[in-house]
TITOR-383367 format. One record per residue (C-alpha): x, y negated, z; residue in three letters. Coordinates in nm, 3 decimals, always signed. Each point is the difference from the previous one (the first is absolute). Example, Ala and Ser with C-alpha at 12.3 -4.5 7.8 and 13.67 -1.06 7.14 Angstrom:
# residues 2
PT|+1.230|+0.450|+0.780|ALA
PT|+0.137|-0.344|-0.066|SER
This chain:
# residues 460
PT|+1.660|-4.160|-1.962|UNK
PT|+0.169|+0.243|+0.224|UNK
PT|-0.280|-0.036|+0.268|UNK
PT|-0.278|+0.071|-0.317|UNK
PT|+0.234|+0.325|-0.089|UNK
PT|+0.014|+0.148|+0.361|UNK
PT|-0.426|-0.057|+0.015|UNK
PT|-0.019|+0.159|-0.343|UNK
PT|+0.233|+0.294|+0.100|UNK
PT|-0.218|+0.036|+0.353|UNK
PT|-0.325|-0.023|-0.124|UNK
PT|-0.222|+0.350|-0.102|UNK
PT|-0.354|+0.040|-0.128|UNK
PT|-0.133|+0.252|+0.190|UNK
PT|-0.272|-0.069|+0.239|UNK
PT|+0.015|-0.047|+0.325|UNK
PT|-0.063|+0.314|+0.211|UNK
PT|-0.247|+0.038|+0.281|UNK
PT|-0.090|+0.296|+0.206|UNK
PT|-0.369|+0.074|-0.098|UNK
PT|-0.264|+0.029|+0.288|UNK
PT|-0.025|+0.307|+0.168|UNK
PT|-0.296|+0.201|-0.136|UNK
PT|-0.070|+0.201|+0.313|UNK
PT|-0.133|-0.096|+0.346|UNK
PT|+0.197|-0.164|+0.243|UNK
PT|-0.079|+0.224|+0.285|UNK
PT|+0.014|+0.382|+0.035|UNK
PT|-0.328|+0.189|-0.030|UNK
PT|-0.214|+0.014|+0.271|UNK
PT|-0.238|+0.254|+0.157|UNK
PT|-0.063|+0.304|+0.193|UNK
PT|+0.297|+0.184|-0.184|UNK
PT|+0.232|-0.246|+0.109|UNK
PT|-0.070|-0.063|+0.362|UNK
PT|+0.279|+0.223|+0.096|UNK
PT|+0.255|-0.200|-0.184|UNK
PT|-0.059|-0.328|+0.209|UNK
PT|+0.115|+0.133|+0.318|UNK
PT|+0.306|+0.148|-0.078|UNK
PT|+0.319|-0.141|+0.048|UNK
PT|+0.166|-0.220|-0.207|UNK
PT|+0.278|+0.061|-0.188|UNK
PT|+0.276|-0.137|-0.208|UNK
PT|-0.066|-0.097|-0.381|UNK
PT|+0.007|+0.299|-0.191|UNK
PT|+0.228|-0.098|-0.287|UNK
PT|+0.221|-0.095|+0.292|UNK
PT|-0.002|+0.318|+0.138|UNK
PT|+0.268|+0.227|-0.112|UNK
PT|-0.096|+0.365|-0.059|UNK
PT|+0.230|+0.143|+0.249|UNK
PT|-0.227|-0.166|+0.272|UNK
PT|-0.330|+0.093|-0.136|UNK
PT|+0.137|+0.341|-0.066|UNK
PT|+0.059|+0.134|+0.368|UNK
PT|+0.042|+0.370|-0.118|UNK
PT|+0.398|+0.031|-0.020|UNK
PT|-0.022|+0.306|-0.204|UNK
PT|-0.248|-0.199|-0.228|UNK
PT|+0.264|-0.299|-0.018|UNK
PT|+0.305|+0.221|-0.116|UNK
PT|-0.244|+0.153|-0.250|UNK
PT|-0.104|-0.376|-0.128|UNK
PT|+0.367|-0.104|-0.043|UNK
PT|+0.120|+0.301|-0.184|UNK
PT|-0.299|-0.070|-0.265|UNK
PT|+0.127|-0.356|-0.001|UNK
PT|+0.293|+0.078|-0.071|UNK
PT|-0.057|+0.286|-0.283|UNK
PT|-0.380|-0.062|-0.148|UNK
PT|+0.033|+0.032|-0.361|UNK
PT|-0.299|-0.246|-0.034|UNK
PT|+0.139|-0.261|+0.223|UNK
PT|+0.354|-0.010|-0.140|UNK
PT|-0.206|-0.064|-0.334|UNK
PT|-0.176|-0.300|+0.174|UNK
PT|+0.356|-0.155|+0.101|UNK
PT|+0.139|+0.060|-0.358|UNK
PT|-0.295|-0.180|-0.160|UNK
PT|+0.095|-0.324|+0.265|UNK
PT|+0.360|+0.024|-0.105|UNK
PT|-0.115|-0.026|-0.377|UNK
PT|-0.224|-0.251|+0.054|UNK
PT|+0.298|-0.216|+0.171|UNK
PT|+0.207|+0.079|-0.247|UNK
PT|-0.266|-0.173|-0.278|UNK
PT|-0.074|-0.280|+0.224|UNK
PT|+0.393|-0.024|-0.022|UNK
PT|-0.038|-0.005|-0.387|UNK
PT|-0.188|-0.240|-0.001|UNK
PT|+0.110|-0.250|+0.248|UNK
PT|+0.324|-0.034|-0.220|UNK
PT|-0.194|-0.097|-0.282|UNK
PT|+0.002|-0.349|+0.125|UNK
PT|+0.419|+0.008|-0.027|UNK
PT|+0.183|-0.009|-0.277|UNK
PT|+0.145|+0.300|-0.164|UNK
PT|+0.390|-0.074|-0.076|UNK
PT|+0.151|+0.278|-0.230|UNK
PT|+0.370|+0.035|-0.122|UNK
PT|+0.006|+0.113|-0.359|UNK
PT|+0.274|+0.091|-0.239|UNK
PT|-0.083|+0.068|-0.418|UNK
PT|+0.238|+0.032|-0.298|UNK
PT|-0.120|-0.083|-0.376|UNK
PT|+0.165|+0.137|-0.274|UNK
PT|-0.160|-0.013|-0.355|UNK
PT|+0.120|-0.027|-0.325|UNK
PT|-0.137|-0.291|-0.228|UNK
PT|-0.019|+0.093|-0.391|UNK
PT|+0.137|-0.238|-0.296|UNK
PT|-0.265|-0.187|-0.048|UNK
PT|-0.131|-0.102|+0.396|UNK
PT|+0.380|-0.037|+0.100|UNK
PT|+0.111|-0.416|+0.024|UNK
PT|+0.311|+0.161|-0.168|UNK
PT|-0.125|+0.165|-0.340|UNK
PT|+0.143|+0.335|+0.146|UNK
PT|-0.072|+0.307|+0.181|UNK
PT|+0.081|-0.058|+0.399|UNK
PT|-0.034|+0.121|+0.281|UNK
PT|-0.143|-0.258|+0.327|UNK
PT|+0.062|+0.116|+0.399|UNK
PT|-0.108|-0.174|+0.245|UNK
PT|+0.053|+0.068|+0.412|UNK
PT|-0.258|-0.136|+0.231|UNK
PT|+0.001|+0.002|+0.403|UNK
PT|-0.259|-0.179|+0.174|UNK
PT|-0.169|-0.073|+0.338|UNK
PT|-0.342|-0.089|-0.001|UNK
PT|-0.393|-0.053|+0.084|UNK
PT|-0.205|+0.205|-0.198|UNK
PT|-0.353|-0.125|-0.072|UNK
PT|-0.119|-0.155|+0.365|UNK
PT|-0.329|-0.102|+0.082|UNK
PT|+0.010|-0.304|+0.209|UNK
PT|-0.326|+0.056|+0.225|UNK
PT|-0.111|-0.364|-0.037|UNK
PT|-0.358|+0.127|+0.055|UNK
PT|+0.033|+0.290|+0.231|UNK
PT|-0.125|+0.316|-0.225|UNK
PT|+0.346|+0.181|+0.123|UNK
PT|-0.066|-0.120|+0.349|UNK
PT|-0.372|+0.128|-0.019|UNK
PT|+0.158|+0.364|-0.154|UNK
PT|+0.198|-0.003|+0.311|UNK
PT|-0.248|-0.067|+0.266|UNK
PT|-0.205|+0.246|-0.144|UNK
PT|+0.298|+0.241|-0.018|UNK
PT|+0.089|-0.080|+0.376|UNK
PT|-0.357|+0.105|+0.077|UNK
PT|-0.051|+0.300|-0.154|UNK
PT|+0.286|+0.122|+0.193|UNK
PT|-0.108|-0.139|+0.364|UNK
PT|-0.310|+0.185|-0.140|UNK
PT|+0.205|+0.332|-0.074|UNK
PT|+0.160|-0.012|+0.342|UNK
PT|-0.349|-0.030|+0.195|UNK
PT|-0.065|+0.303|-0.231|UNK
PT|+0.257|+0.157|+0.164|UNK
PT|-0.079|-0.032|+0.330|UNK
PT|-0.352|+0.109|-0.096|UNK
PT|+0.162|+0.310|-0.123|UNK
PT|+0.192|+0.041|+0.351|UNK
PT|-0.289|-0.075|+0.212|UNK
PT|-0.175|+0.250|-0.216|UNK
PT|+0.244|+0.271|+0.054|UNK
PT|+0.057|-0.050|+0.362|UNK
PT|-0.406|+0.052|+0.059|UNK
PT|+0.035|+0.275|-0.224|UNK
PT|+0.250|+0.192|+0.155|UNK
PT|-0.211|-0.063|+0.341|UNK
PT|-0.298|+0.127|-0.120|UNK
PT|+0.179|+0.316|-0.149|UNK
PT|+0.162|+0.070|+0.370|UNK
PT|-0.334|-0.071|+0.145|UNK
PT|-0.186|+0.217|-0.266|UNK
PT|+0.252|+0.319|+0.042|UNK
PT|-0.032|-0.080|+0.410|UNK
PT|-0.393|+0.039|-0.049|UNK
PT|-0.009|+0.319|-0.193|UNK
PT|+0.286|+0.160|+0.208|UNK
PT|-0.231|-0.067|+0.329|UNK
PT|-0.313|+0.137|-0.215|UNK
PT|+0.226|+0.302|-0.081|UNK
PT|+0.054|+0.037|+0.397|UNK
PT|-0.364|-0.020|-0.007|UNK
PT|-0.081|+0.290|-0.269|UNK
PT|+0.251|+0.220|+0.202|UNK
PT|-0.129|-0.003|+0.286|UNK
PT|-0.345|+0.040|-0.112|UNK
PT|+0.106|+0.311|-0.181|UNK
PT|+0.100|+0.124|+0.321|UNK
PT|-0.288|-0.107|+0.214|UNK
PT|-0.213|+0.201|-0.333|UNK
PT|+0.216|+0.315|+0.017|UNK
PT|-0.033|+0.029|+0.346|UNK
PT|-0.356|-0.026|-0.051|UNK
PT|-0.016|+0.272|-0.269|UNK
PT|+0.202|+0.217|+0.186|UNK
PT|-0.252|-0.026|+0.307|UNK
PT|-0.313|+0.022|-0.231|UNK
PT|+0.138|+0.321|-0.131|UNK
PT|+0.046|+0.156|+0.277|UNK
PT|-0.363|-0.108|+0.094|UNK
PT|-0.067|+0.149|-0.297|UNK
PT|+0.155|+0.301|+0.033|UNK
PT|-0.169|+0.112|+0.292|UNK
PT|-0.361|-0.097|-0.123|UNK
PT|-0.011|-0.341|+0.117|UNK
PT|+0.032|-0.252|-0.276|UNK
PT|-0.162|+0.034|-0.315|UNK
PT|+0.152|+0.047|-0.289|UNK
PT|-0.124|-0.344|-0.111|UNK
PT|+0.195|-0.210|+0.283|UNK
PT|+0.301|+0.215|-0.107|UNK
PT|+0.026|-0.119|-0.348|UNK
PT|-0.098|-0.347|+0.115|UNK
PT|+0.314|+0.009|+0.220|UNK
PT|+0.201|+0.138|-0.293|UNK
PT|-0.098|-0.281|-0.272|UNK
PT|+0.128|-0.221|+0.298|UNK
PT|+0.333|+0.158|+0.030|UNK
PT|+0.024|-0.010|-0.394|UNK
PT|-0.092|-0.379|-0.054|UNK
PT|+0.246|-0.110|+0.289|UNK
PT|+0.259|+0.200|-0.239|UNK
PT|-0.118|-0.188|-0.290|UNK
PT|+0.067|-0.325|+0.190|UNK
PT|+0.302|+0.124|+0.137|UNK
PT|+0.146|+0.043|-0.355|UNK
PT|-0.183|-0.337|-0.087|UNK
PT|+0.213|-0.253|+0.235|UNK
PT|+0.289|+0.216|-0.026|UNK
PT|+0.021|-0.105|-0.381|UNK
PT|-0.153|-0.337|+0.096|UNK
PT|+0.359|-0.030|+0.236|UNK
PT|+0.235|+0.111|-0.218|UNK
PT|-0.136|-0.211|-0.327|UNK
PT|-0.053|-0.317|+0.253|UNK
PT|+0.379|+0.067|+0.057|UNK
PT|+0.078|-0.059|-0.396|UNK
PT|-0.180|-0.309|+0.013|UNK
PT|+0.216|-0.151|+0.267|UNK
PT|+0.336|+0.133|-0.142|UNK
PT|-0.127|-0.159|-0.322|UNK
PT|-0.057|-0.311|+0.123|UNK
PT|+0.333|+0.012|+0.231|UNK
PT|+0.191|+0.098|-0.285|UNK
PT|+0.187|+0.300|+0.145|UNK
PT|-0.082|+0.304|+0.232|UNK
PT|-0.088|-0.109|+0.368|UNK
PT|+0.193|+0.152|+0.266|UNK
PT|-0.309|+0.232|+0.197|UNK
PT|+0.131|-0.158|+0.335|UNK
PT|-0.166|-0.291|-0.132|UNK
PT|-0.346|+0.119|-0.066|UNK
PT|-0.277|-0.016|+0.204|UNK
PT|-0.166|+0.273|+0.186|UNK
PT|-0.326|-0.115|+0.043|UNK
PT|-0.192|-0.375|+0.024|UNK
PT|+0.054|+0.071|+0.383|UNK
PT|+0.362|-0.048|-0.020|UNK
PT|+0.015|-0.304|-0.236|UNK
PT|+0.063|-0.366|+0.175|UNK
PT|-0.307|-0.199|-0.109|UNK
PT|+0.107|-0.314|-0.209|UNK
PT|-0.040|-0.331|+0.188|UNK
PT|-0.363|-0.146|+0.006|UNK
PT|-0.013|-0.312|-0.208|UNK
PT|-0.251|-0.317|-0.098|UNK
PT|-0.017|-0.206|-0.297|UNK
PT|-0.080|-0.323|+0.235|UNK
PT|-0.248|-0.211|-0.007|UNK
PT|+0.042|-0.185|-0.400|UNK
PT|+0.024|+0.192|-0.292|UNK
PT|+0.241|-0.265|-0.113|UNK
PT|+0.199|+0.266|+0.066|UNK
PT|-0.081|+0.239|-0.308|UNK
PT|+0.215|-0.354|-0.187|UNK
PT|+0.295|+0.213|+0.073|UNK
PT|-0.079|+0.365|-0.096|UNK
PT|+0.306|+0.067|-0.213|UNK
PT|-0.231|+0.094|-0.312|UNK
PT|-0.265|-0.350|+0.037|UNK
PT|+0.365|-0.155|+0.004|UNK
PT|+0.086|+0.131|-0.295|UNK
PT|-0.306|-0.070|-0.185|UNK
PT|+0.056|-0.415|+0.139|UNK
PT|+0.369|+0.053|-0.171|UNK
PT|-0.156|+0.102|-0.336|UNK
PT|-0.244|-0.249|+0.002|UNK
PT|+0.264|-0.245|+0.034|UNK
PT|+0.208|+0.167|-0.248|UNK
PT|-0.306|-0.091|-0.251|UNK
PT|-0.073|-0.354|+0.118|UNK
PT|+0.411|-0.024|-0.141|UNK
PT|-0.056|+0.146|-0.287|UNK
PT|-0.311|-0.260|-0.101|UNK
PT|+0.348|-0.297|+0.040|UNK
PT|+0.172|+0.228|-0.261|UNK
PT|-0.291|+0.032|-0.247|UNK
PT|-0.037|-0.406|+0.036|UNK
PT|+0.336|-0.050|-0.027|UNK
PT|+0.017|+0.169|-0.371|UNK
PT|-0.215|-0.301|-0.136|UNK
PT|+0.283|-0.258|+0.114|UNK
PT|+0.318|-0.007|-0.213|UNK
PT|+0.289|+0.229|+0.064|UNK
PT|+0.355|-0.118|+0.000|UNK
PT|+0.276|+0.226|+0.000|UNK
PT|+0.401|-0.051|-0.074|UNK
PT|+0.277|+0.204|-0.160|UNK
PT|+0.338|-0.185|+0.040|UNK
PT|+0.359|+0.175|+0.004|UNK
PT|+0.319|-0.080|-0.040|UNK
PT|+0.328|+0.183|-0.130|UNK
PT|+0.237|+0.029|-0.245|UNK
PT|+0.046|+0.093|-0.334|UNK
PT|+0.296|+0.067|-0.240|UNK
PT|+0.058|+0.201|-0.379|UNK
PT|+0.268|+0.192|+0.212|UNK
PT|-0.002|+0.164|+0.321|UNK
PT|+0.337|-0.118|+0.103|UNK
PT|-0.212|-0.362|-0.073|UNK
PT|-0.274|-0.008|+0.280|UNK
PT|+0.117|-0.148|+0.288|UNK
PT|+0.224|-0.226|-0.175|UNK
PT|-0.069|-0.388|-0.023|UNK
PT|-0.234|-0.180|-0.204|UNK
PT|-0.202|+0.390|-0.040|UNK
PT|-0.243|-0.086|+0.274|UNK
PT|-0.357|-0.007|-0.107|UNK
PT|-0.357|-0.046|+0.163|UNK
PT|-0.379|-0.037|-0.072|UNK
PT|-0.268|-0.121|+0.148|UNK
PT|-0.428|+0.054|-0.122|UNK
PT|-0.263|-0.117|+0.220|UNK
PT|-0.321|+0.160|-0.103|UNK
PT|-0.349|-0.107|+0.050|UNK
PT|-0.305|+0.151|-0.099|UNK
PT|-0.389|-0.104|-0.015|UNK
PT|-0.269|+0.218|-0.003|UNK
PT|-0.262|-0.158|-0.255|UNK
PT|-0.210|+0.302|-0.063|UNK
PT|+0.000|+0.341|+0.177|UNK
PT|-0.294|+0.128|+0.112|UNK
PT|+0.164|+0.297|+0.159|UNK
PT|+0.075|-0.240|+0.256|UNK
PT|-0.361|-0.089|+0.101|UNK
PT|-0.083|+0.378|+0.021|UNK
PT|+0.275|+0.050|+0.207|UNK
PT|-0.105|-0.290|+0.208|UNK
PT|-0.321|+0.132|+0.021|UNK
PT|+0.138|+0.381|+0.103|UNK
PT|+0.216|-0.153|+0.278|UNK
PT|-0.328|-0.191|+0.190|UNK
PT|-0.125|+0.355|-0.079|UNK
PT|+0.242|+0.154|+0.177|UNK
PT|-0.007|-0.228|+0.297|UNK
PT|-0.390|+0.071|+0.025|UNK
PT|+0.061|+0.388|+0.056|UNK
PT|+0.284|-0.056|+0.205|UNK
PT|-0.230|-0.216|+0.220|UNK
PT|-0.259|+0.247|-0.023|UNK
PT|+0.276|+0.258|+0.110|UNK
PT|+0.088|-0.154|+0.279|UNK
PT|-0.348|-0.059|+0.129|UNK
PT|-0.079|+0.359|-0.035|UNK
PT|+0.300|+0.108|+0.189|UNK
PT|-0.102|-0.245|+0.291|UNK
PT|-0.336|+0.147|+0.019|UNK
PT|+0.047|+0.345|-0.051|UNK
PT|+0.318|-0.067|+0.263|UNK
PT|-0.316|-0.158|+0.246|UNK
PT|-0.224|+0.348|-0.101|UNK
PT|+0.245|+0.232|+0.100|UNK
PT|+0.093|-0.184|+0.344|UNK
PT|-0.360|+0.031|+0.086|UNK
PT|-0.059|+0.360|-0.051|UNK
PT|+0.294|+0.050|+0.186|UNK
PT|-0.117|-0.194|+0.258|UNK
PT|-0.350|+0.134|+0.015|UNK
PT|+0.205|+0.389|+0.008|UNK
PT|+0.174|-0.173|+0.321|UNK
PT|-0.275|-0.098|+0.189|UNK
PT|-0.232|+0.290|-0.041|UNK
PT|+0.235|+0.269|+0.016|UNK
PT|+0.069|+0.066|+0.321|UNK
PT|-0.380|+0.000|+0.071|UNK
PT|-0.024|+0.317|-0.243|UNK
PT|+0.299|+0.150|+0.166|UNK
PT|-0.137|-0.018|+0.356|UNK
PT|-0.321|+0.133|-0.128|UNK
PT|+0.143|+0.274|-0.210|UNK
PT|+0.197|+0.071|+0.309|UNK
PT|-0.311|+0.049|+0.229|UNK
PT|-0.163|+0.209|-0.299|UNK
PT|+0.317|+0.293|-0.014|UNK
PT|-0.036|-0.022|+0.393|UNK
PT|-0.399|+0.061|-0.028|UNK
PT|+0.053|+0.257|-0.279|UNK
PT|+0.287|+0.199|+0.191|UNK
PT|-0.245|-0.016|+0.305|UNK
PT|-0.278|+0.131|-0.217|UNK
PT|+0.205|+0.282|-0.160|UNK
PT|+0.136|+0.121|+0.371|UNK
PT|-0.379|+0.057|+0.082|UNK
PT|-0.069|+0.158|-0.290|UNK
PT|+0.260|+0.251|-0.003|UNK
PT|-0.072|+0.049|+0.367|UNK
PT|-0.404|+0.058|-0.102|UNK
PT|+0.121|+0.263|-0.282|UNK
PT|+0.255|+0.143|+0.252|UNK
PT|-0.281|+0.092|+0.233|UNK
PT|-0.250|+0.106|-0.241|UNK
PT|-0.231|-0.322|+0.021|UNK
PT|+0.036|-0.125|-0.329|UNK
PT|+0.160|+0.087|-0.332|UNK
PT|+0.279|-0.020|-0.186|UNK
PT|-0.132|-0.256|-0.257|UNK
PT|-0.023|-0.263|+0.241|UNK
PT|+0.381|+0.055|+0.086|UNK
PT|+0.094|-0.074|-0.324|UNK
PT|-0.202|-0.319|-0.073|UNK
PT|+0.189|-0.112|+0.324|UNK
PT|+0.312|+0.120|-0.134|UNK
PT|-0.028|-0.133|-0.346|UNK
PT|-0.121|-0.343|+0.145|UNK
PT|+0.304|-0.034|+0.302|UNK
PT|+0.212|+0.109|-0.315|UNK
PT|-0.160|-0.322|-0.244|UNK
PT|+0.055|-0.230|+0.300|UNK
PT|+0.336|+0.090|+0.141|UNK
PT|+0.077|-0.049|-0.397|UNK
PT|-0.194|-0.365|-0.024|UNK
PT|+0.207|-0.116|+0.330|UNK
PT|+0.338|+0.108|-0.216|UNK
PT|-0.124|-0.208|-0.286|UNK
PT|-0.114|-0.297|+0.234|UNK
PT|+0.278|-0.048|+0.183|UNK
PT|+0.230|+0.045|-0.366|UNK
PT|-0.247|-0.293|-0.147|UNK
PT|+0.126|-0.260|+0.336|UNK
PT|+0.337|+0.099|-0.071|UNK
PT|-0.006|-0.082|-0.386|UNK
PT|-0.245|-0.289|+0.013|UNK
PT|+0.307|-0.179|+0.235|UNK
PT|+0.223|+0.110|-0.269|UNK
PT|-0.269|-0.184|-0.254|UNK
PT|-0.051|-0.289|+0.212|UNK
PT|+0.354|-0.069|-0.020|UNK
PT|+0.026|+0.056|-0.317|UNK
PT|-0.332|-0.243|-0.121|UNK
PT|+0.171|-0.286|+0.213|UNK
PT|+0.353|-0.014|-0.178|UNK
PT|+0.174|+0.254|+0.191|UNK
PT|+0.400|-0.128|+0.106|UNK
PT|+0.316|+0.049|-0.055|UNK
């Protein structure tokens, strides 16, 4: 009997779990955009990577562990995984009794005609007991099946978390990177202001003396006042680039700790996903989805479970007395005991609700697979970024060098009264476009490392 008990006790009705085939390839992309990416070298795993190695900047890292430490949004992420323990914790002690202590005192008065006596009295009556309260004995596993899914949901919550800290890591990156790439385009507008005041200084006195129109002179002028525009442009691009990062770190960052340009930042360390995409199984937010999913596949052995019988028990024992001074003497000891059993016979609540809970498990599967493959989408771009940016840097590099070469001659042609002004300033405006597109290039490798890392699981 004991042996039928312990199988009873063990025993739950949800279904079995298994991990659903992966919906994406096995293998990476392939193609011209990814050449690049087979010959590099390999690395470690990325979600076994910790940040502080991928990071190599050590102004960057300080910056990343001060918003770790006071992101408003993150500290919301851990206090959701502490609530979610805390109901897991609920409902885990479900399955043990509840034993409460209680202590009452009845007193009443009984009229003439109810009283055994044919009088007025008075009845009291002291009562102090130790018992079980209405406890469901979880013959058939519904409370088991609640706390499965319970314990998921908050695996689930955690892997939300670390979503959330991966997220804010590769934010605060891109920020640093983003304020380093408009303080190096500032550089840029500065000195072209220069280079176009010089010029406009120099064309005036050309004009002056008869020998620049007045034409080339005002061309040089709307120069001079478009490099101010831009000047005033990345200055406010800077400073508001500046909020976003003390924003996300949660406090004002110390200047020493800024960046001066791209040029002075330490690259982060070059990274591949390897060769499976097996790998995307343990992206923090596909995790979470798998958790979920399993939360609902429990939830289906708590919606069966409602159509078996439900025992529960209330027993206590205690004592009782018509005086205080009475209850712990002998012969006042009382006690109780009611088993309870109940059988559903008609409900059909409890079909709908079996029906919502297979529901549930479908979009939780559904979830999951969408996770996985927009997980495999965004490794992919971020591997075609990696293996065809460095071709567009090297050839926006030989553009500004062609451009710069073309705008010397051109300025030397004006200078010596070959040719005019107008074809300095298509040179100038183009040298300007492309020293500009090299800033943003070389900005895009940075943060598509940064999104690499990210689209792979990141680390700890």
């Amino acid at each position: 009997m004991g042996v039928i008990v312990s199988l009873l006790w063990g025993c739950t009705l949800a279904p079995e779990y298994t991990r659903p085939a992966s919906s994406v390839p096995a293998d990476w992309p392939t193609g011209a955009a990814y050449n690049e990416t087979k010959s590099a070298v390999s690395t470690p795993a990325v979600p076994e990577l910790p940040w502080r190695e991928f990071f190599t900047d050590e102004r960057l890292q300080k910056i990343i562990e001060t918003a770790l430490n006071n992101n408003r949004d993150l500290r919301l992420a851990v206090l959701n995984v502490e609530k979610a323990r805390a109901l897991y914790g609920i409902q885990r002690a479900e399955l043990l009794p509840a034993v409460n202590a209680t202590g009452s005192m009845d007193r009443q008065r009984v009229p003439a005609d109810l009283s055994t006596t044919g009088s007025v009295m008075t009845t009291e009556q002291y009562n102090v007991n130790l018992g079980i309260s209405s406890w469901e004995m979880d013959f058939f596993g519904r409370i088991r099946s609640l706390k499965d899914s319970a314990l998921e949901e908050y695996i689930a919550t955690d892997q939300a978390r670390r979503s959330a800290q991966i997220l804010l890591v590769s934010t605060v990156a891109n920020a640093y990177l983003t304020l380093a790439a408009d303080r190096e385009n500032f550089k840029l507008v500065a000195s072209t202001l220069e280079t176009q005041e010089a010029s406009y200084k120099l064309i005036r006195k050309r004009y002056d003396v008869g020998l620049a129109s007045e034409l080339d002179l005002r061309r040089a002028q709307s120069q001079v006042d478009a490099a101010r525009g831009d000047v005033a442009h990345y200055t406010q691009l800077a400073a508001q680039d500046e909020n976003a990062l003390n924003l996300l770190v949660g406090s004002p960052t110390p200047r020493a700790l800024l960046p001066a340009d791209l040029g002075s930042v330490s690259p982060p360390k070059e990274i591949l996903p390897g060769m499976s995409s097996e790998l995307l199984l343990q992206r923090p937010d596909v995790l979470a989805g798998e958790h979920r999913l399993k939360a609902a596949n429990a939830n289906i052995g708590a919606a069966r479970a409602a159509f078996f019988p439900r025992i529960s028990l209330t027993t206590a024992i205690g004592t009782a007395s018509a005086e205080l001074s009475g209850l712990f003497k002998s012969g006042s000891n009382t006690w109780g005991f009611t088993p309870q059993i109940v059988l559903p016979i008609f409900d059909a609540r409890m079909w709908s609700a079996y029906d919502a809970t297979k529901v549930e498990r479908e979009i939780a599967l559904a979830q999951y697979e969408k996770a996985i493959q927009t997980a495999f989408r965004e490794v992919a771009d971020a591997l075609a970024v990696r293996g065809t940016v460095n071709q567009q840097i090297a050839a926006q590099q030989s553009l500004v060098d062609a451009v710069a070469e073309t705008y010397r001659l051109s300025n030397a042609r004006y200078t010596k009264g070959i040719d005019s002004y107008l074809s300095v300033l298509d040179a100038q405006r183009s040298l300007y476009a492309a020293q500009q597109g090299l800033i943003a290039l070389h900005l895009f490798r940075f943060t598509n490392l940064v999104t690499l890392y990210k689209v792979l699981g990141g680390g700890a």
